[in-house]
KEFI-86199 format. One record per residue (C-alpha): residue in three letters; y, x, z. Coordinates in steps of 0.001 Angstrom, whole numbers, plus 500000, padded with zeros to 6 digits. Example, Ala and Ser with C-alpha at 12.3 -4.5 7.8 and 13.67 -1.06 7.14 Angstrom:
BEGIN
ALA495500512300507800/SER498940513670507140/
***
This chain:
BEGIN
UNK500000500000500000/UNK502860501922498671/UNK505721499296499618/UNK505959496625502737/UNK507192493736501036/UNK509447492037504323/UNK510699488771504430/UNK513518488226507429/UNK513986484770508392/UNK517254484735510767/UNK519915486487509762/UNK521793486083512677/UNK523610489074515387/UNK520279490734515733/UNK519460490940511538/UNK522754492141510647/UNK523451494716513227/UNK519895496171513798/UNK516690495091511250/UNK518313494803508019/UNK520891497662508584/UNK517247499523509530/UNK515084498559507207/UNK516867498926504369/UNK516871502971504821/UNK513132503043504478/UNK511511504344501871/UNK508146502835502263/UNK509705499227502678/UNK511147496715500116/UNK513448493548501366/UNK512130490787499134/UNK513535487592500692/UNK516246486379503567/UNK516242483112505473/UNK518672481216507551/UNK519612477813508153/UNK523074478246506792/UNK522266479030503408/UNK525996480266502732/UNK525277483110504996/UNK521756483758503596/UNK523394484499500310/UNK525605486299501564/UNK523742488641504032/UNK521038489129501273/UNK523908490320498563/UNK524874492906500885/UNK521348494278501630/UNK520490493790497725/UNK518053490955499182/UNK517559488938495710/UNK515718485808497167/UNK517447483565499949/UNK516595480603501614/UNK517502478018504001/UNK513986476530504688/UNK511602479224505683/UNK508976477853504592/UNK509888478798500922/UNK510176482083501804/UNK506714482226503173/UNK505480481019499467/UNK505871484250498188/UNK502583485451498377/UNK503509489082497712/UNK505632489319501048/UNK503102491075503344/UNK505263490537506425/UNK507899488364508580/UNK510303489296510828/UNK510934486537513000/UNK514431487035514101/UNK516102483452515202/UNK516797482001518328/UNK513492481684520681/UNK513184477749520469/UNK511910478243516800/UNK509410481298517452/UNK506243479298517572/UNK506891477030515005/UNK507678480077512382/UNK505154482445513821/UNK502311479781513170/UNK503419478884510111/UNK503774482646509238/UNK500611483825510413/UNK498873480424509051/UNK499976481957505465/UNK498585485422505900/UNK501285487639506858/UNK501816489838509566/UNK504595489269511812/UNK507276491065513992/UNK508644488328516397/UNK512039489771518510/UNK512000488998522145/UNK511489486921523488/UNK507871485854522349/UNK508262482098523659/UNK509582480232526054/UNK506263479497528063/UNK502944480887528533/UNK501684478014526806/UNK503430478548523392/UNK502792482578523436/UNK499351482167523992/UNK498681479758521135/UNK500577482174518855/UNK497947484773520328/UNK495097482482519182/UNK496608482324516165/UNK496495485485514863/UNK493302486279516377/UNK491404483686514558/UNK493279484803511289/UNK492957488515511590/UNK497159489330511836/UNK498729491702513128/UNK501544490086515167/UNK504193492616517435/UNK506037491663520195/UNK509958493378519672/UNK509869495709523160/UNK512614498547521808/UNK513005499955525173/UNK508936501374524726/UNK510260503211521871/UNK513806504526523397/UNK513135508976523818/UNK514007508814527178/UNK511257506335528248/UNK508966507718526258/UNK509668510711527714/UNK509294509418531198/UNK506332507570530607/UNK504736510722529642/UNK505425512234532676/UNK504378509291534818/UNK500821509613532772/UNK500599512857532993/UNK501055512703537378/UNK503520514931537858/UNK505068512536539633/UNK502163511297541825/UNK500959507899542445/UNK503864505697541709/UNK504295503424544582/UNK507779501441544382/UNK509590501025541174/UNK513362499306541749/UNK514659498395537783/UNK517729495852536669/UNK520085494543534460/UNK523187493494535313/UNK526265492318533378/UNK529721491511534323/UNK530267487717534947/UNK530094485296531852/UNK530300481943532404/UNK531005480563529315/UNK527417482168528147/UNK525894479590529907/UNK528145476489529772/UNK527219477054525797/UNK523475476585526706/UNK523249472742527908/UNK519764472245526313/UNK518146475689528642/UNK515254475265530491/UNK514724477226534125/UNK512866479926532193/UNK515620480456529639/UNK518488481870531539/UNK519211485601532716/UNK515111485915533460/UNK513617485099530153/UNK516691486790528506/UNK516750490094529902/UNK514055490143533239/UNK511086490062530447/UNK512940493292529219/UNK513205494867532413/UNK509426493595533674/UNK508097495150530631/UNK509904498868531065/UNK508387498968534013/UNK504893497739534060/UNK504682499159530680/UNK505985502491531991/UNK503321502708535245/UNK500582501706532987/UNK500721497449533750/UNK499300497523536904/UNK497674493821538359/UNK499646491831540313/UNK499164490429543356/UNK501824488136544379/UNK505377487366543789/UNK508438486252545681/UNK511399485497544004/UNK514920483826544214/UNK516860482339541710/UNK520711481269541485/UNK522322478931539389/UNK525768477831538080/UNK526696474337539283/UNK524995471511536971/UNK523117473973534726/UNK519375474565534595/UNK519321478116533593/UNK519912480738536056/UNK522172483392535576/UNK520835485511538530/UNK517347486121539476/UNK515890488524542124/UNK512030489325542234/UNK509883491213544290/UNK506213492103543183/UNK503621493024544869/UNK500792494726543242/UNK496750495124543715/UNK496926499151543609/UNK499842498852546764/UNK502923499509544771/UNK506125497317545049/UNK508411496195541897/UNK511569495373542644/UNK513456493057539262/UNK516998492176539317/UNK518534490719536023/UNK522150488847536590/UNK524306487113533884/UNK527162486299535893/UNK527378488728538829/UNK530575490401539515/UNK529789494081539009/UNK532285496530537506/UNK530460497860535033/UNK526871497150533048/UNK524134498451535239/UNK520893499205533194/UNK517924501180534924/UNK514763501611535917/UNK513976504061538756/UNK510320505086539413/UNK509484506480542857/UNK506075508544543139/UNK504798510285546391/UNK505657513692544302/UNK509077513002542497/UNK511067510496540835/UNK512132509796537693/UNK514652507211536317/UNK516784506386532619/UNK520242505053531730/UNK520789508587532194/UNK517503510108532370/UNK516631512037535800/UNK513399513641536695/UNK512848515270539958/UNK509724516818541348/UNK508235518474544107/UNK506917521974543498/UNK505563523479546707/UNK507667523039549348/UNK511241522067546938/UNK512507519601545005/UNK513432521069541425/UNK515390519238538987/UNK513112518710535797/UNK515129516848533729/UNK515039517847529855/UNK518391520245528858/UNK518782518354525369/UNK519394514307526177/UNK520751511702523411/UNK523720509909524276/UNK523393505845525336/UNK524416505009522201/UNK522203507113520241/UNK519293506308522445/UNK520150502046521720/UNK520154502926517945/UNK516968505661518073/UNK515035502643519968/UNK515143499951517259/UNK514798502666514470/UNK511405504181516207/UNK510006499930516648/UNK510345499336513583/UNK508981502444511881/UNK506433501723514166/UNK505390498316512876/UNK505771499372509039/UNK503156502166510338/UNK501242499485511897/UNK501180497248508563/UNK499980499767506296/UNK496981500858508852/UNK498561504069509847/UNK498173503385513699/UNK497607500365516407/UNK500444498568517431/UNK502020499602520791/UNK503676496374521204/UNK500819493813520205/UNK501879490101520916/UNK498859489519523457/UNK500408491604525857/UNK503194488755526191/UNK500843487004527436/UNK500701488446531131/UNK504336489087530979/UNK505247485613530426/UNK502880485005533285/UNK504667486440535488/UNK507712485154534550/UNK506469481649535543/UNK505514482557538886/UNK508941483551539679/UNK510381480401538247/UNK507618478725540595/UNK508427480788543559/UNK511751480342543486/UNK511484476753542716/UNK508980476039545783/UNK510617478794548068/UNK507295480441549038/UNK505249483617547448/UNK502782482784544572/UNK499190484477544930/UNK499077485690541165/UNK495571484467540055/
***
């Protein structure tokens, strides 16, 4: 397979800023068709990416047979309905995060492309940022020890008006389903997805809305470690706060800048790599590396790091922190 023939469907924030710009630089990869509900914009978007076939029903676009794969990138309420449809047509699929918005939907999605042989990726571009690749590598590697409390967040200055926009949001579509899956991925993914146990959790909501816009977890896990999640929407902070911080009984290690410490013998040395990319580089680098990643994937050169089951668990959890919170008492994760 010389080319990827990719059809986008959404051609929304997310398309224009990050796949098409991307995907149009690649060699191995050929843009045949664009999709969005405004079909103004899908002409337009697809003349400036030299995209020559654009639609406003999707399901056109998955009638070209020679399109091998779909990137799925429109709002999450539509996910399930295009990714069946997509992978019920024989293409492979790249769905951005999140998945779905339950359990429920992701895992009939799962199902889906099980029974019809796709290869279906979750979009995680944190996996594939250098610095937590780097990390993770270290954590594998034990040179940090057993890891037994990892503290990671996300927290963005107050914005109201992002949620008094949202009237139709369930209590898993606020700040947690919008940037705590993120988070809860870096760092099970990062400390190899360890089992949980149980999970406590509080969440806080603006006045007459269903969707939170701060959530605050605590996880407790089979092999004794502790996760600690906090994702906010509408705290007052003074700046973006993005990290994950990994505490092992011989060093730590954390990103958003990258920090390695370690004990060697009786000291604690500073281990952190000389040569680090800058935030913005390392936001750019992470996309570019996914989706290299799933062209790989497509033409058989490697297994997908990102593979949709692996939603599965992660939406999993995120329902047992909507249910703790909603109930006010821990949930024994089953």
């Amino acid at each position: 397979m010389s080319k990827i023939k990719l059809g986008i469907i959404g051609s929304g924030r997310i398309a224009q800023v990050i796949h098409l710009p991307i995907l149009s630089k690649l060699n191995d990869v050929e843009l045949t068709a664009l999709c969005d509900h405004d079909e103004t914009r899908a002409k337009a978007v697809g003349d400036k990416f030299n995209i020559k076939n654009s639609f406003s029903d999707y399901r056109k676009l998955l009638d070209i047979e020679s399109i091998n794969a779909i990137h799925i990138c429109t709002s999450t309420d539509s996910h399930k309905e295009i990714a069946l449809a997509a992978i019920d047509a024989g293409k492979d699929v790249f769905i951005e995060k999140p998945v779905a918005r339950t359990y429920d939907d992701v895992k009939e999605i799962v199902q889906a492309a099980k029974s019809k042989n796709r290869k279906v990726m979750a979009g995680m571009n944190n996996r594939f940022r250098p610095d937590v690749m780097l990390l993770r590598s270290i954590i594998e590697s034990k040179e940090l020890g057993k890891i037994y409390y990892v503290k990671t967040g996300w927290l963005r200055k107050s914005l109201q008006d992002f949620f008094s926009n949202k009237k139709e949001r369930n209590q898993t579509s606020g700040a947690l389903l919008d940037m705590g899956i993120v988070m809860l991925d870096l760092a099970l993914w990062m400390t190899g997805y360890p089992d949980v146990e149980r999970v406590n959790a509080v969440n806080y909501f603006l006045p007459k809305n269903k969707a939170e816009h701060t959530s605050v977890s605590l996880l407790g896990m089979k092999n004794g470690s502790t996760f600690s999640l906090e994702v906010s929407e509408g705290v007052f902070v003074e700046r973006e706060l993005f990290y994950c911080n990994i505490h092992g009984e011989n060093g730590y290690g954390k990103i958003a800048p990258l920090h390695v410490m370690k004990k060697i013998d009786d000291t604690v040395v500073n281990v952190t790599p000389t040569k680090i990319q800058s935030s913005e580089n390392i936001f750019y680098r992470s996309y570019e590396n996914e989706l290299k990643h799933f062209v790989g994937a497509i033409k058989g050169l490697h297994p997908l790091i990102s593979p949709v089951d692996e939603s599965l668990i992660r939406m999993k959890i995120i329902e047992a922190i909507v249910k703790s919170s909603k109930n006010g008492k821990e949930v024994k994760f089953k």
